[in-house]
TORPA-337754 format. One record per residue (C-alpha): y negated, x, z; residue number from 1; residue in three letters. Coordinates in steps of 0.001 Angstrom, whole numbers. Layout:
@y:Y x:X z:Z resi:NUM resn:Ala
...
This chain:
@y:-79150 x:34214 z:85468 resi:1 resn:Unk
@y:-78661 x:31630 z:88366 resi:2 resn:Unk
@y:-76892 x:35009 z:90178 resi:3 resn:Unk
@y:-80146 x:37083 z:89766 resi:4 resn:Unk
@y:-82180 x:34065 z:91460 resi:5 resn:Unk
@y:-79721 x:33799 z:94353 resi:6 resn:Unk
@y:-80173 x:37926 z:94665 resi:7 resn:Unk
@y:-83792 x:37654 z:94504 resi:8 resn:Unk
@y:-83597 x:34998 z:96617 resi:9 resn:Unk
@y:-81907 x:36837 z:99118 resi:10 resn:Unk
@y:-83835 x:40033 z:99006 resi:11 resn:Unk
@y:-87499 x:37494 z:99768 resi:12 resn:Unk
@y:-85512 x:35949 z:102611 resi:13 resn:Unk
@y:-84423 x:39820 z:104037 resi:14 resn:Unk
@y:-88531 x:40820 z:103739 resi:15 resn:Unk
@y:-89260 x:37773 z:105311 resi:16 resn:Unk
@y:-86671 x:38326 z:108611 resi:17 resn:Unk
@y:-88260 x:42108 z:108358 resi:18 resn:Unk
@y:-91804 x:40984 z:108820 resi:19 resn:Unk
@y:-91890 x:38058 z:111008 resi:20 resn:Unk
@y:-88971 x:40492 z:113537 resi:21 resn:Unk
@y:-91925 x:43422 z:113226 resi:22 resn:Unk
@y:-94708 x:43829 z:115609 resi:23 resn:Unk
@y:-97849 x:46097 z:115980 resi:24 resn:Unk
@y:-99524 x:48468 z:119238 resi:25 resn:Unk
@y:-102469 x:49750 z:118888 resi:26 resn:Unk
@y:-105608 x:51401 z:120730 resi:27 resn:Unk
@y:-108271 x:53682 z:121676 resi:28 resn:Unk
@y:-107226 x:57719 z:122872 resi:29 resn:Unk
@y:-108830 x:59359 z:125585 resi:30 resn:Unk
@y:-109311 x:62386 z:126996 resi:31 resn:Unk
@y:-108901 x:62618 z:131080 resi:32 resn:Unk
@y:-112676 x:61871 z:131247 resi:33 resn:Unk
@y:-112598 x:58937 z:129795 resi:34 resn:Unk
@y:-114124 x:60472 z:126323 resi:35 resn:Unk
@y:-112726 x:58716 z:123005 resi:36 resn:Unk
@y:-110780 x:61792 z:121525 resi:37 resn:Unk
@y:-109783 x:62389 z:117588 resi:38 resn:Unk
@y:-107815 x:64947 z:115118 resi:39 resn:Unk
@y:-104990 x:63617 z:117951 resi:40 resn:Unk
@y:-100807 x:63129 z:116953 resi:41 resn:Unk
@y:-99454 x:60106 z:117765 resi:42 resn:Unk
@y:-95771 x:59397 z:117515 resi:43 resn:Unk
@y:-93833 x:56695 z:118140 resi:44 resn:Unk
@y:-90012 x:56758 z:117238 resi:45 resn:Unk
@y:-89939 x:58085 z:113850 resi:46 resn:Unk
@y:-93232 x:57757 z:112884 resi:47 resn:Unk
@y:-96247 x:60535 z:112862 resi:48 resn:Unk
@y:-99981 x:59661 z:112781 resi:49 resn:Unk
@y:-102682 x:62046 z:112649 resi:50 resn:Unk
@y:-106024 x:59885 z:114283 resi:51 resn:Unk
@y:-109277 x:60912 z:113332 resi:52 resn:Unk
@y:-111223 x:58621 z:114379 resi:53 resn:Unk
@y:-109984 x:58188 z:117843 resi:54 resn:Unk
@y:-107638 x:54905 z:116903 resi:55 resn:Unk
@y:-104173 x:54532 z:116295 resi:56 resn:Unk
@y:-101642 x:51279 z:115283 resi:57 resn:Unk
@y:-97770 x:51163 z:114227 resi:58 resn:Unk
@y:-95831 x:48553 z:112993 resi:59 resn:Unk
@y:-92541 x:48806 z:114832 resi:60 resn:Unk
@y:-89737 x:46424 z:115414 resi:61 resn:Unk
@y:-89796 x:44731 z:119398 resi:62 resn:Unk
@y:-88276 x:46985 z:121789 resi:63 resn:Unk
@y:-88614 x:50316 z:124162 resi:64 resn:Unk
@y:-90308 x:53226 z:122569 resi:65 resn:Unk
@y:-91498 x:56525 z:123809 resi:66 resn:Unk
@y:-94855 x:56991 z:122860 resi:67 resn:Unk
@y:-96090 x:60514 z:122745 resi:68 resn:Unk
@y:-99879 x:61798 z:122176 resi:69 resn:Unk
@y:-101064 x:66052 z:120952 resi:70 resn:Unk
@y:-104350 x:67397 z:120987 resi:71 resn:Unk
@y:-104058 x:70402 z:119332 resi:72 resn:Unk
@y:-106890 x:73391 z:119023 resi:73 resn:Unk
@y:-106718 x:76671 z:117030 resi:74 resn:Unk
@y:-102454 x:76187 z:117369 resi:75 resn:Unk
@y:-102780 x:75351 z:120593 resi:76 resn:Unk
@y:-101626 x:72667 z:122684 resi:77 resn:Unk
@y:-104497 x:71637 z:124765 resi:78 resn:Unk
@y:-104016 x:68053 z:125601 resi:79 resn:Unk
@y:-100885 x:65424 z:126018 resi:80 resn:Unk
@y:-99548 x:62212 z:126722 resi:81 resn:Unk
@y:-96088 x:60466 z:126666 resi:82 resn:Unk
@y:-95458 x:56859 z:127838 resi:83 resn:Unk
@y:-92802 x:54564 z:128010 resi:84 resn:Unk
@y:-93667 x:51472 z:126466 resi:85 resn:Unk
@y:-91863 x:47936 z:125488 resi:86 resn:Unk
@y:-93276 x:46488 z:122510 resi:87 resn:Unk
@y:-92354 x:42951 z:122721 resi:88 resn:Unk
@y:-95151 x:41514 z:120353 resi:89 resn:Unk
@y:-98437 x:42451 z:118621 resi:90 resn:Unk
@y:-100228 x:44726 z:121854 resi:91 resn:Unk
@y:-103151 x:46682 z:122991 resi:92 resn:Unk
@y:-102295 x:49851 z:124915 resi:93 resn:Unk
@y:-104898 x:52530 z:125196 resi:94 resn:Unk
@y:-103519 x:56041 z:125718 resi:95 resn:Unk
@y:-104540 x:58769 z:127950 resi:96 resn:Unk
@y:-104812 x:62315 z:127268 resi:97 resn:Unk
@y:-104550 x:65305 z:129912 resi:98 resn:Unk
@y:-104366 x:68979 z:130297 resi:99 resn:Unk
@y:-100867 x:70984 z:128992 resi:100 resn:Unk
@y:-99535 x:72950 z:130982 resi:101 resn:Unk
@y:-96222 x:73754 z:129248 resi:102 resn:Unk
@y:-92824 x:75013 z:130480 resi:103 resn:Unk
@y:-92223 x:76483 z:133871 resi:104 resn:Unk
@y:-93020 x:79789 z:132718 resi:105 resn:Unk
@y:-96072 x:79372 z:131036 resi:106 resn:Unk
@y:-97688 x:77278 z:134276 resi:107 resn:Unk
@y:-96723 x:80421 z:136418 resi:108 resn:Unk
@y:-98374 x:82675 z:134118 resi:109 resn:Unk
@y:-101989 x:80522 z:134671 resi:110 resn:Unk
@y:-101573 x:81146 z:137963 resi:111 resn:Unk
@y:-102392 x:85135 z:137206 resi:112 resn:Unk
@y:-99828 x:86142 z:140202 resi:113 resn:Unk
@y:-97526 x:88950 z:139778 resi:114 resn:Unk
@y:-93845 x:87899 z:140537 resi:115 resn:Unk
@y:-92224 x:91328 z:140317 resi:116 resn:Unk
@y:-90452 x:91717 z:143675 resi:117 resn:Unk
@y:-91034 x:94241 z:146071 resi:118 resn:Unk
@y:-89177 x:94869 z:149020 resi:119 resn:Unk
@y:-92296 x:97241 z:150187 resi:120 resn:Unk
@y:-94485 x:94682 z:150097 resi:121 resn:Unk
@y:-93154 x:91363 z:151687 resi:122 resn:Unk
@y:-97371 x:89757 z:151893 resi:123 resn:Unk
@y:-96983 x:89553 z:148002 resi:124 resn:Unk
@y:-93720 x:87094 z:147977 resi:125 resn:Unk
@y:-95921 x:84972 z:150423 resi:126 resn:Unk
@y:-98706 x:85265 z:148243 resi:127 resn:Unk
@y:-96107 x:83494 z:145028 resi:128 resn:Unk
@y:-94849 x:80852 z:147026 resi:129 resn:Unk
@y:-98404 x:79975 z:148205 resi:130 resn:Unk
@y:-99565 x:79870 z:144310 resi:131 resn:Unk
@y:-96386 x:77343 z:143375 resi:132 resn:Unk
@y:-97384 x:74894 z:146452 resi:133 resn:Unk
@y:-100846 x:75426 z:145347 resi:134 resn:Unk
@y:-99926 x:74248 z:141467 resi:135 resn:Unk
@y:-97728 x:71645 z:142643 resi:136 resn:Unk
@y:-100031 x:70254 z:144552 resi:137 resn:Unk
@y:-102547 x:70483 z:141377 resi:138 resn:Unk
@y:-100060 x:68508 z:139122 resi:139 resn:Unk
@y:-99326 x:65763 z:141754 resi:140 resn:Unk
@y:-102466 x:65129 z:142347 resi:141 resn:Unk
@y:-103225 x:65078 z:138054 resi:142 resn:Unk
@y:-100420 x:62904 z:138244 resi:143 resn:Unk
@y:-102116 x:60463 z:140904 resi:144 resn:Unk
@y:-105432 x:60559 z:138900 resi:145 resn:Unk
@y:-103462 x:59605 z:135381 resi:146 resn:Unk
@y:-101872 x:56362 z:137446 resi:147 resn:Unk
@y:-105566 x:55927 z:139000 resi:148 resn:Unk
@y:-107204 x:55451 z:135493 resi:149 resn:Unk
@y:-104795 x:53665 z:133781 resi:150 resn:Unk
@y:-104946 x:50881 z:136161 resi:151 resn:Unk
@y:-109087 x:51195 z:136493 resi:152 resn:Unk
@y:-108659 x:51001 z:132403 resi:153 resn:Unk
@y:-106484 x:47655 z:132435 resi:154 resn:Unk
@y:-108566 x:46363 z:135377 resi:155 resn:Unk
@y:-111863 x:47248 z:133104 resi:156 resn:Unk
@y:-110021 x:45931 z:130015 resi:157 resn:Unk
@y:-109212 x:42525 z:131244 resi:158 resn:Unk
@y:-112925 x:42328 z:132880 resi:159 resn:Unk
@y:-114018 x:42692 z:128701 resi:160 resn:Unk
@y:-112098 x:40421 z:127492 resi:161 resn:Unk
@y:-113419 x:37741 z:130424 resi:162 resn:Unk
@y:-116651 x:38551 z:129330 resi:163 resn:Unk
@y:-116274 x:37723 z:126009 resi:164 resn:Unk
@y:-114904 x:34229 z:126704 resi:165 resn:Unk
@y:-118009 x:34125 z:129615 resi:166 resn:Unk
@y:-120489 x:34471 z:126476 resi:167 resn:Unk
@y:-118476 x:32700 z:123944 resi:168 resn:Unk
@y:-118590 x:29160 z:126924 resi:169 resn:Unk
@y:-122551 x:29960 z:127071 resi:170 resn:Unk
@y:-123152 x:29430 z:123455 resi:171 resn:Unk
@y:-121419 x:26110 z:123815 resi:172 resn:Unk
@y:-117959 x:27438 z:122575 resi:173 resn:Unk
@y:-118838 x:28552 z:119099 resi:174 resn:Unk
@y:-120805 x:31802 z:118673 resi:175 resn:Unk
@y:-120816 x:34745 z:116053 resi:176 resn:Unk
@y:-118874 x:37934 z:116688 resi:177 resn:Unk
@y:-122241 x:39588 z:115867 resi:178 resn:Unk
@y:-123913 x:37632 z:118707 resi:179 resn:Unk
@y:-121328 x:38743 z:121239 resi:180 resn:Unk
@y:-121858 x:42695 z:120269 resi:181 resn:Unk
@y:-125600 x:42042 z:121296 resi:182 resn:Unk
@y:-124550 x:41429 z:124462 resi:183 resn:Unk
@y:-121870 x:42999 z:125669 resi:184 resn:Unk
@y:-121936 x:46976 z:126105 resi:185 resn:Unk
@y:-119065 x:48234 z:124008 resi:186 resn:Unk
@y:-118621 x:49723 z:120697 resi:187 resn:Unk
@y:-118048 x:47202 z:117712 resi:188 resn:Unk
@y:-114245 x:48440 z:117068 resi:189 resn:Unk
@y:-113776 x:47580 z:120452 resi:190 resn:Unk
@y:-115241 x:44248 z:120511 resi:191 resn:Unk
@y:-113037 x:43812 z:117663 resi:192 resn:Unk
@y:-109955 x:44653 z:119043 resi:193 resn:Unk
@y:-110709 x:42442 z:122160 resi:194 resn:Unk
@y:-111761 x:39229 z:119607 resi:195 resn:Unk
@y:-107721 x:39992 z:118128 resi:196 resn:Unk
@y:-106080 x:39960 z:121404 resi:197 resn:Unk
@y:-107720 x:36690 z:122615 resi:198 resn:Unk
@y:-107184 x:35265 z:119469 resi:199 resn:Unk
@y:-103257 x:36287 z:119510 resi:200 resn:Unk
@y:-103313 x:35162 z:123285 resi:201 resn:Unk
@y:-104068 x:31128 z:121325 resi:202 resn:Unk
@y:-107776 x:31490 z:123912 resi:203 resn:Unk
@y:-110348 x:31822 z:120585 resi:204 resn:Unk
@y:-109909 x:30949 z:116741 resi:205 resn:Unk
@y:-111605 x:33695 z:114221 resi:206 resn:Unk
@y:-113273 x:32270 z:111095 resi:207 resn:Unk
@y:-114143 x:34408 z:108385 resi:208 resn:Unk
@y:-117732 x:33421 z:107347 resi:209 resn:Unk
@y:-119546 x:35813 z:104859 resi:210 resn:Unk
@y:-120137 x:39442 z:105875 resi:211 resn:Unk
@y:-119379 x:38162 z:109679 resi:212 resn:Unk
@y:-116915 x:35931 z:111960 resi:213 resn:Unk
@y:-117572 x:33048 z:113824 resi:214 resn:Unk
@y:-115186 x:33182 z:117126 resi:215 resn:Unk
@y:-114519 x:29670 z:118875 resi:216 resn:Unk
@y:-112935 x:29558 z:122203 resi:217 resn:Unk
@y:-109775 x:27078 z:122297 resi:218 resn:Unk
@y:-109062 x:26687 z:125548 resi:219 resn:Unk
């Protein structure tokens, strides 16, 4: 009997380690035009989650991940995303969908060009190295717009979250999440999300009161 405790014992104790060493990520999808997307994969090492309501979250343990991101229509691939990302504790990171454009070979073929070589007609070997500069050129400067948003989102995001403590310090400190969705411009999931982070970041304290929270800024 007093060996069945000690295994018991053991087994809480190994739970325990596995939940305090876990963390979550979590966020909002987007398309390339900043619309909230759903019915979009999300992966993250082994795991596979189907959003359909344009959120995701994993519980992982800390450490570098690959996050990847598939919009797909009618078996199609329309719309991607794959980050590198270090999950060192519970974190926000919004992800950014953009166009597919598959292998080599399938990219070439959007182009509509004929690549059959002909030594009677030199002008249309100009005409294919013209089209690759042209879609290189396309995909840099997709690349350069990705970069461009993501740091217009974090710039945005941290601008939120100021404004949150901003209205929180004009109600004297202590005001209802409720209060706070009057007056700032964003959806209620959010202004939820935003409450979490401050909260985990030790800047506001969430009380449960009734159907609602009361949010108290801390420092």
């Amino acid at each position: 009997m007093g060996k069945l405790k000690l295994l018991i014992s053991l087994f809480m104790l190994i739970l325990c380690i596995n939940v305090v060493s876990a963390a979550t990520i979590q966020g909002t999808i987007y398309d390339f035009s900043l619309e909230k997307m759903d019915n979009v994969v999300i992966e993250i090492d082994s795991q596979r989650y189907l959003s359909t309501d344009g959120t995701y979250m994993f519980t992982v343990e800390p450490g570098p991940y690959m996050l990847t991101a598939t919009y797909v229509e009618n078996s199609v691939t329309k719309l991607v995303s794959s980050d590198d990302v270090d999950v060192n504790g519970n974190m926000v990171f919004d992800i950014f969908l953009f166009p597919y454009f598959g292998d080599e070979d399938e990219m070439l073929n959007h182009t509509g060009l004929d690549f059959t070589y002909d030594t009677e007609e030199p002008a249309k070997s100009q005409w294919i190295y013209v089209g690759i500069i042209i879609l290189l050129a396309v995909l840099l400067i997709a690349n350069i717009f990705r970069n461009t948003l993501k740091k217009a989102k974090k710039v945005e995001h941290k601008e939120d979250l100021n404004s949150i403590v901003d209205i929180i310090k004009k109600h004297g400190g202590r005001t209802t999440q409720k209060e706070i969705r009057k007056e700032i411009p964003l959806s209620e999931a959010k202004v939820s999300l935003m409450i979490a982070e401050l909260e985990h970041r030790g800047m506001v304290k969430k009380i449960k009161k009734g159907r609602g929270n009361i949010v108290i800024f801390e420092k």
